[in-house]
VEXKOLNU-765392 format. One record per atom (N, C-alpha, C): x, y, z. Coordinates in steps of 0.02 Angstrom, whole numbers, plus 50000, padded with zeros to 5 digits. Layout:
REM VEXKOLNU-765392
XYZ
...
This chain:
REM VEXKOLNU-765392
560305783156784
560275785456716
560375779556668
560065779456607
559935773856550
560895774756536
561145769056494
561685766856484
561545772156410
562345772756375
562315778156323
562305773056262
561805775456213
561785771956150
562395768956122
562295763556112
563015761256062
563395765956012
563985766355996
564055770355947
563935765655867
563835771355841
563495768655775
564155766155743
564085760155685
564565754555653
564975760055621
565475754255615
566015760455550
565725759555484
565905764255442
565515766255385
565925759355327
565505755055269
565835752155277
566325754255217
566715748255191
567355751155148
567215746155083
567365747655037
567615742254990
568025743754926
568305739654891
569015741654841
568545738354776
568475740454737
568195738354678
568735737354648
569095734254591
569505733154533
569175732054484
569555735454401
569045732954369
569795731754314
569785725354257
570155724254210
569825722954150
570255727854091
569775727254015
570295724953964
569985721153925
570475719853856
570285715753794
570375720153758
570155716653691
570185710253681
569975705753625
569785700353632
570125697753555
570395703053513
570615701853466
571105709553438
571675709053435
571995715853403
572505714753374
572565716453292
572215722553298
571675719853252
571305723953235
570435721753207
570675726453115
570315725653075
570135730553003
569505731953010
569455739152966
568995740152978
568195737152958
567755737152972
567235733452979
567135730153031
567625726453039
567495719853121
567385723153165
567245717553204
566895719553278
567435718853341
567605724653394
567935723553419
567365721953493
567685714953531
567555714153577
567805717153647
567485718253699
567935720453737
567735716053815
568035712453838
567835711153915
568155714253979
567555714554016
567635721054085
567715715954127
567985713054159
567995711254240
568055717854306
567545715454340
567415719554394
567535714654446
567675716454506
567955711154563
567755716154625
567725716054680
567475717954730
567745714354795
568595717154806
569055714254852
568795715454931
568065716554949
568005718055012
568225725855048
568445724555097
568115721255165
567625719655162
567175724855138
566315723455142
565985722655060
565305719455064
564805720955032
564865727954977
564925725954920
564745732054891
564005733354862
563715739754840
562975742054819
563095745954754
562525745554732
562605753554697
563255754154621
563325746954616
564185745754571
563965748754496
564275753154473
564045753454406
564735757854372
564605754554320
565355753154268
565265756254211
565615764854198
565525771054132
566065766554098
566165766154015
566475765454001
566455768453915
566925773053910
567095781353868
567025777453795
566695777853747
566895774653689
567265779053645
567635776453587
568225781653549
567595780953486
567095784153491
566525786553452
566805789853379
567215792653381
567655793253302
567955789853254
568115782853309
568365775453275
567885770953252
567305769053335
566835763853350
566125766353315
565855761753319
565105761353331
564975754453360
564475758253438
564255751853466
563735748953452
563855743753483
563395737353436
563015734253494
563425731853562
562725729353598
563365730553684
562995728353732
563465726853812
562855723053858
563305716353868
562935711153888
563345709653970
563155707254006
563555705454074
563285699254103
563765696154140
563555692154205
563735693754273
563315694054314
563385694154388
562985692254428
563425689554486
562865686854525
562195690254541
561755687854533
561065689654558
560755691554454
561235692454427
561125694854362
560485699054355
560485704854398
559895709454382
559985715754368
560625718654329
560755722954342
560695725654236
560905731854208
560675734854169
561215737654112
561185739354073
561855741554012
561405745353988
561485752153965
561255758653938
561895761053864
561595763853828
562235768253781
561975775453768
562305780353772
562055786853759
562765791853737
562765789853683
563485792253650
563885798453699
564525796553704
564915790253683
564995785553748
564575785453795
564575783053842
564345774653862
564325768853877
564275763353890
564125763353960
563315762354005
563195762654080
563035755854098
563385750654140
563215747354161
563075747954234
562695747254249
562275746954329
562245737454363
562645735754388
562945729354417
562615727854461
562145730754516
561835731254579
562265730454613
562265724754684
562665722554717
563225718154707
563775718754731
564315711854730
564585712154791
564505705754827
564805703354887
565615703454868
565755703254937
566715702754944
566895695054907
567385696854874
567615691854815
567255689454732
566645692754737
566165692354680
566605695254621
566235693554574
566485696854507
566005696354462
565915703254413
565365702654345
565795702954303
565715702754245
566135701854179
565405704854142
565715708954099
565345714554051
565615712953973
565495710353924
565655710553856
565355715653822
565785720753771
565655727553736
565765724753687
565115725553642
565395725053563
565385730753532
565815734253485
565765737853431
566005736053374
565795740153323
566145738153256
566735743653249
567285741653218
567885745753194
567595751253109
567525759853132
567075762153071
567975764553045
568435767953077
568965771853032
569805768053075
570125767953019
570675766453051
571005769253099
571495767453149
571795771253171
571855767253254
572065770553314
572105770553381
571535767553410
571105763653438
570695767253493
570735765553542
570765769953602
570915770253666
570255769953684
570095766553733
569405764653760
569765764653830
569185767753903
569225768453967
568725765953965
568675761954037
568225759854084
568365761454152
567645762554184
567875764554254
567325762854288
567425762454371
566965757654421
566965763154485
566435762154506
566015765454572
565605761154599
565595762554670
564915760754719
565025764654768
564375762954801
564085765854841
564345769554909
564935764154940
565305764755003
565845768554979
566145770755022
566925772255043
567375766954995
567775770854981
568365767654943
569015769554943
569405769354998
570075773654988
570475770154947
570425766454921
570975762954844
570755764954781
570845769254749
570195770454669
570895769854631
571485767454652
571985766254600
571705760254580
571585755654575
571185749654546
570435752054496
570225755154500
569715757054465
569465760154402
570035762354387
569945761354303
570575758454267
570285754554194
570985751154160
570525756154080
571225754654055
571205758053983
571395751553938
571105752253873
571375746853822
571615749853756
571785748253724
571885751653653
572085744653606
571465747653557
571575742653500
571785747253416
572225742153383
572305745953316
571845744953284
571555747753233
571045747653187
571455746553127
571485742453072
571845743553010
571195743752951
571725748652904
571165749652847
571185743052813
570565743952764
570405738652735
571085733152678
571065727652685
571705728352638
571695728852572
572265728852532
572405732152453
572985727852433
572715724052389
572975719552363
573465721752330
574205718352335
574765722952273
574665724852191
574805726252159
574765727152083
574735719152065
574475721652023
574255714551968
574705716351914
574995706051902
575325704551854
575105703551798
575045706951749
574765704551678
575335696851650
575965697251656
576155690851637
576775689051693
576805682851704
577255678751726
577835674751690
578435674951722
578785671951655
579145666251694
579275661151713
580015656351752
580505654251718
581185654751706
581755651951681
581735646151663
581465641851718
581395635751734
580795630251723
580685627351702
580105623251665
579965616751714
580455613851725
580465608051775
581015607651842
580855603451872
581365603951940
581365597251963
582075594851998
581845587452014
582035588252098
581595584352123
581505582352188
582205580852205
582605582752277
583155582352286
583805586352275
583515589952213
584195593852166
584125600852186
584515603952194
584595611952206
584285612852135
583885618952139
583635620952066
583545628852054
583925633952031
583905640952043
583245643852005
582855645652027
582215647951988
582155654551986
582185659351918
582025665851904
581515668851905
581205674151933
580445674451919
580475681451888
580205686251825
580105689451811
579475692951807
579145698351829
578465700151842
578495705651797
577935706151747
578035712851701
577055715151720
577075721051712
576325724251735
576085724451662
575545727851656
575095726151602
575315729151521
575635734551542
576055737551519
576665737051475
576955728651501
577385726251493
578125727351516
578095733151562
578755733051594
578755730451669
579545725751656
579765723251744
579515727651809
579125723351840
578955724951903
579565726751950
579735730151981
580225729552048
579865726252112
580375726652149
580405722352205
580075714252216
C-alpha cells in the first residue's frame, strides 16, 4: 500500500501591532491634526490581507487626505464617513507601514480617534491591535479686553536700581480694569 499523505502545514499565525499618535496637541480650531499609524507585523509568519479601519470623531474632524509607506508600497487608503480604509497588502515578519491621517480640527472639544488592524491568518494576540488617541481641539482665541488708556507712575528707571512700577488699566469707559 502507497505511504499516507503528509499531513497538511499548521495554519499559519501572526500578531499584528498597531501604534497611533498625534503629531501635535492640542491643535485650535481650524488646524490640521496629524495622525501617524505604525503597523508592525511581529511574526511568526508572513502576514496578507493587512488592512487598517480607523473611526474618525466626524463631529470634531474633517478629513483631509491618508497617505502610507510600506514595503512593496502597493497598497490603498479609502474614506467613507466616518471611516479611514487602509488596505497594506502584505508585511513580512518584522516589517512595518506607517500611515499619516490628516484632518482639520472643525469644533472644539475631545477627539478620540481609534485605529484598528487585521489580516488574513490566525491571530491569537488582538490585544495589540488597536490603539486609541485623543487630541484637544481649542476654540479659536479671544483676545482680553482692550485698554483705551494706559497710565505708569513711573517715567524713567535706572539700570541696576530696584524701581516699583504702577500700572493702571482703565477700559474705554474710563473705569479701572481689574485683575
Amino acid at each position: 500500500p502507497p505511504p499516507p499523505p503528509p499531513p497538511p502545514p499548521p495554519p499559519a499565525v501572526i500578531d499584528l501591532s498597531i501604534t497611533k499618535t498625534d503629531l501635535r496637541d492640542p491643535v485650535v480650531v481650524g488646524e490640521s491634526i496629524d495622525y501617524s499609524i505604525v503597523v508592525t507585523n511581529n511574526g511568526p509568519n508572513n502576514a496578507t490581507g493587512v488592512t487598517v479601519t480607523d473611526t474618525l470623531p466626524t463631529n470634531l474632524v474633517a478629513y483631509v487626505s491618508g497617505t502610507f509607506t510600506a514595503p512593496g508600497g502597493n497598497g490603498t487608503c479609502s474614506f467613507a464617513t466616518p471611516i479611514v480604509t487602509c488596505q497594506l497588502g502584505a508585511l513580512g515578519v518584522g516589517q512595518t507601514a506607517t500611515i499619516t491621517l490628516v484632518v482639520t480640527a472643525q469644533v472644539a472639544g475631545t477627539a478620540l480617534n481609534e485605529a484598528l488592524v487585521v489580516g488574513n491568518e490566525s491571530e491569537p494576540n488582538t490585544a495589540n491591535n488597536r490603539d486609541n488617541e485623543t487630541t484637544l481641539i481649542q476654540g479659536p482665541f479671544t483676545p482680553p479686553s482692550v485698554c483705551a488708556n494706559l497710565r505708569l507712575s513711573r517715567l524713567t528707571m535706572t539700570v541696576g536700581k530696584k524701581t516699583r512700577v504702577v500700572v493702571t488699566a482703565r477700559n474705554q469707559r474710563g473705569r479701572r480694569m481689574s485683575g
